[in-house]
C-alpha positions, 0 to 999 in steps of 0.5 A: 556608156556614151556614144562618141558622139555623146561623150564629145557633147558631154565634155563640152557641156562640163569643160569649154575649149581651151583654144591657142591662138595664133593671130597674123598681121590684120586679122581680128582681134576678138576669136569668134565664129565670124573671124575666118582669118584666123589660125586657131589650134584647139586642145582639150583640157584634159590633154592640157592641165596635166602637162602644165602642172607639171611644169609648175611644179618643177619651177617652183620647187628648189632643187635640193643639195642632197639630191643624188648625182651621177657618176659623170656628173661634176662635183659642186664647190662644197668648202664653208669659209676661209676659217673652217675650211679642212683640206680633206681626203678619199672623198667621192671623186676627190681622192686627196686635197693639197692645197699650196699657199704663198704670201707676203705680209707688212706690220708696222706698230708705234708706240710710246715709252714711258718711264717713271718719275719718282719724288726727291726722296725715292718714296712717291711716284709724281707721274710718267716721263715720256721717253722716246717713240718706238717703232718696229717694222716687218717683212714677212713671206708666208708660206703653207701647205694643206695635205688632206688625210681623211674625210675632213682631216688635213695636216698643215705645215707652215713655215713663216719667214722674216725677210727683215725686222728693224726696230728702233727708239727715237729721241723725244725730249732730246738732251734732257731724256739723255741726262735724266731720264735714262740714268739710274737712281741719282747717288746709287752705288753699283755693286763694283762701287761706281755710281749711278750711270746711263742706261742706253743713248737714243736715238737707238735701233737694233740689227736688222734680223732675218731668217726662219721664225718657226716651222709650224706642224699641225692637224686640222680635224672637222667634227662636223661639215653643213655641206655633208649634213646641212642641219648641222654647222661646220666645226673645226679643232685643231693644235700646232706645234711651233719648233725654233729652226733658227737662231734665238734673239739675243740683245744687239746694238746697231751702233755699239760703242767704240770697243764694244761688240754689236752683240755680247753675251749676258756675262760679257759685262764690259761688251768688248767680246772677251773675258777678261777678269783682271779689269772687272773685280768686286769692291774692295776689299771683296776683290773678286771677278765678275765676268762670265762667258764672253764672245761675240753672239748673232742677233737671231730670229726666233723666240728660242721656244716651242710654241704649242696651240690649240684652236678651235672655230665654228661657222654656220652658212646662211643664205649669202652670209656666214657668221664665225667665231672661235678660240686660239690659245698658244702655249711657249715652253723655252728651249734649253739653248735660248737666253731663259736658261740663264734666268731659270733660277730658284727664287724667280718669280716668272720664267716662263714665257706669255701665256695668249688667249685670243677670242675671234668673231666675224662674218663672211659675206658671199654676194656672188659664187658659181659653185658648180664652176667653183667661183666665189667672191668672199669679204670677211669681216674679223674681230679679235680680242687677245689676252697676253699674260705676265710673262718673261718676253722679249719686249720693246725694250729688249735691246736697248736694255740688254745690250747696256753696258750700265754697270747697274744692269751689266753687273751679276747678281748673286744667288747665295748669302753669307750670315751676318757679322757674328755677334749682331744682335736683334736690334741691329739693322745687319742683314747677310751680305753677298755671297761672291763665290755663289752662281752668277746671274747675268742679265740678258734684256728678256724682262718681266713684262705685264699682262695686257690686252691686243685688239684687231681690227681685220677685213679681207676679200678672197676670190676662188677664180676657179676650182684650182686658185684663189687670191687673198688680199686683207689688211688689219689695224691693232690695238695694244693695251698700255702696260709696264715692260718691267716689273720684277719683284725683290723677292718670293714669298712663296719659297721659304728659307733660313736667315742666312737664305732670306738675304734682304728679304727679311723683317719684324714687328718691332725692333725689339723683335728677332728677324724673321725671313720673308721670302727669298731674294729673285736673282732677277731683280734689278732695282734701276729698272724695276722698283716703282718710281723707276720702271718703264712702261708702253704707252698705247700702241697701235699698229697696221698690218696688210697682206696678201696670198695666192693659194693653188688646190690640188 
């Protein structure tokens, strides 16, 4: 037990006066006994060291995200970036998201058609002839809507406009390109007995197309969220079904021949918008019509199928950055009413459109965000690589073939065959010849085109100016890989048949031998076009996009 006294002589001895004090213009420097101008307030250690320490702690320890708040207390921004962001719903004083988005995006892309070059005889090919210069520009508005179901569960509705679509070929080797390079096999016969003609005239531009490119219907779903549990990254699935709204592309000519319509049907061979069989017959003495439906058709928007597509993204936040990457595969199936129905035939090799896998990588970079004010300024960074495979399409040469009135395009083929003369025996080179009362297969510009690979460049900034807005702004250089637009084969060795059924698809070992089939013909095979020596492709194609939006949050 000690005194009062004691007890005051006694923390002395172990703790020395821990003194604040407060110095006045002119008074000492030094705080001792001799200094009387001085105001000094003196505080016991003890009363002290807790308090401070106190204080040090809470500087130094963060404050954490996860630490409850009030009822009152505001929700902070929680949204990773742009690409994995899921618009949700019956959150903690969020009951639903609706985010209203509208934008407008210009493409442009060039590229060089080529063709091939074969040797006098047909049998070698000597190189590639540059054709002309392709170019395709578009105009297009941007519209979404983000509806939140559930927690990290949205439906998504986009529904892209084309305002304007023109694409042209411009002449590059000036009269020669028209004489030779655009004109079938020098001496070949047409299927009516005419001789090889010209396929189109450059310079050449299609119709400018506009309207409704697809209604997109979509779900977003997030498997997991950083911002609800932060060990763990923020990933998204989801699929979209894109349904054609408008009228499918059909092959036009801006600037069509005199008597000749800007957009005839595939079966229209001489392109004045009538059926009119008594000018058009087979070669003697065969003697038969050939045209189909005619009339005049629109030019149309729409790729005339049902998309469907799968994606799946992922993004982990650190610090200041936020790395993603992810996968988007898009499947086309056409619709009945488009130009694929006409070319859905037994024996084709490919009917189907492309099939698109596409690879993404990128980063975000967020060097400012307010978060309890919803403020963020957002730079993104993008790469993706995407495989586009062997498909029927409507390639850069869908116009300008499928509007041609060369008769070695515009003329059908057919899909049966007849025996050969009676009485030919094995050594005679005779084949089946054509069948003019079996079906009709008229061209319609859509081609078999080679797979190929498209690389994109993008970069963008969004800015959230507040928790009801945000605005994007971004721009993209693409890469396309140089590919044939034209590379059907005569025939499919895959579907087996009769003699009689093999057409010219036949063969033998020896001359002594007896015929044997080797497939069936592909009725949408067009020599002029497409055996080698003859074909087109694109050279290198390169392109520039750019794009901007503005996005309101309900």
């Amino acid at each position: 037990m000690f005194s009062a006294n004691g007890q005051q002589d006694f923390e002395r001895a172990r703790l020395p006066d821990v003194r604040i004090v407060i110095f006045e213009r002119g008074s000492c420097i030094r705080a001792n006994s001799n200094c009387r101008s001085r105001r000094s307030i003196g505080l016991d250690r003890g009363r002290v060291v807790g308090p401070l320490i106190a204080v040090l702690l809470t500087w130094m320890t963060p404050a954490l995200a996860e630490e409850p708040r009030t009822v009152k207390e505001p929700r902070p921004m929680a949204e990773s970036t742009e690409i994995t962001q899921v618009a949700d719903a019956f959150d903690e004083n969020d009951p639903i998201d609706v985010n209203l988005s509208i934008g407008y995006e210009f493409s442009t892309r060039t590229a060089g058609i080529l063709r091939e070059a074969a040797t006098s005889n047909g049998l070698y090919t000597r190189g590639n002839d540059k054709i002309g210069d392709y170019k395709e520009t578009t105009h297009r508005l941007l519209t979404r809507a983000d509806i939140g179901l559930y927690h990290d569960l949205a439906l998504v509705v986009r529904l892209p406009v084309i305002l304007s679509n023109s694409q042209s070929i411009g002449d590059y080797q000036g009269p020669g390109t028209q004489q030779y390079g655009l004109r079938s096999a020098p001496g070949s016969v047409n299927p009516d007995g005419t001789v090889g003609d010209q396929l189109f005239t450059l310079p050449f531009s299609s119709p400018t197309r506009h309207g409704i490119e697809y209604l997109a219907l979509g779900l977003d779903l997030g498997l997991m969220n950083q911002y609800r549990d932060h060990t763990k990254p923020t990933w998204i699935v989801g699929f979209e079904t894109r349904l054609s709204v408008s009228e499918p592309m059909h092959a036009c000519n801006d600037h069509p021949k005199s008597g000749q319509v800007q957009c005839a049907a595939p079966g229209d061979v001489d392109r004045n918008g009538q059926q009119n069989d008594s000018l058009l017959k087979l070669a003697a003495p065969s003697n038969y019509p050939i045209e189909g439906a005619g009339g005049q058709r629109q030019p149309g928007v729409s790729r005339g199928t049902t998309g469907f597509e799968l994606h799946s993204y992922i993004s982990k936040r650190v610090k200041y950055i936020e790395p993603y990457g992810g996968i988007r595969i898009l499947l086309e199936v056409p619709n009945p009413g488009s130009d694929y129905g006409v070319t859905d035939l037994r024996g084709n090799l490919v009917n189907h459109p492309p099939v698109q896998g596409t690879l993404i990588t990128g980063l975000s970079v967020i060097p400012w965000e307010v978060r309890s004010e919803y403020q963020r300024l957002t730079f993104d960074l993008r790469l993706e690589a995407t495989y586009r495979s062997e498909g029927r399409d409507y390639n850069e040469l869908f116009d300008a073939l499928g509007s041609s009135d060369s008769r070695s395009i515009r003329m059908p083929n057919y899909t049966g065959y007849l025996p050969p003369p009676s009485g030919a025996g094995v050594t005679t080179t005779a084949t089946s010849s054509l069948d003019p009362n079996s079906q009709r297969v008229f061209f319609s510009g859509l081609l078999d085109t080679q797979q190929y690979i498209i690389t994109r460049y993008s970069a963008g900034v969004t800015f959230q100016a507040n928790k009801y807005v945000k605005f994007t702004v971004g721009t993209a250089i693409n890469h396309i890989q140089s590919h044939f637009l034209t590379v059907d084969l005569p025939c499919n060795a895959n579907l087996g048949g009769s003699l009689q059924e093999a057409g010219p698809c036949r063969g033998r070992d020896y001359t002594t031998q007896p015929w044997v089939p080797t497939g069936i013909p592909n009725p949408n095979y067009r020599a002029v076009i497409n055996v080698p020596g003859r074909r087109f492709l694109v050279d290198g194609s390169s392109g520039f996009d750019g794009w901007l939006s503005a996005t309101a949050m309900f």
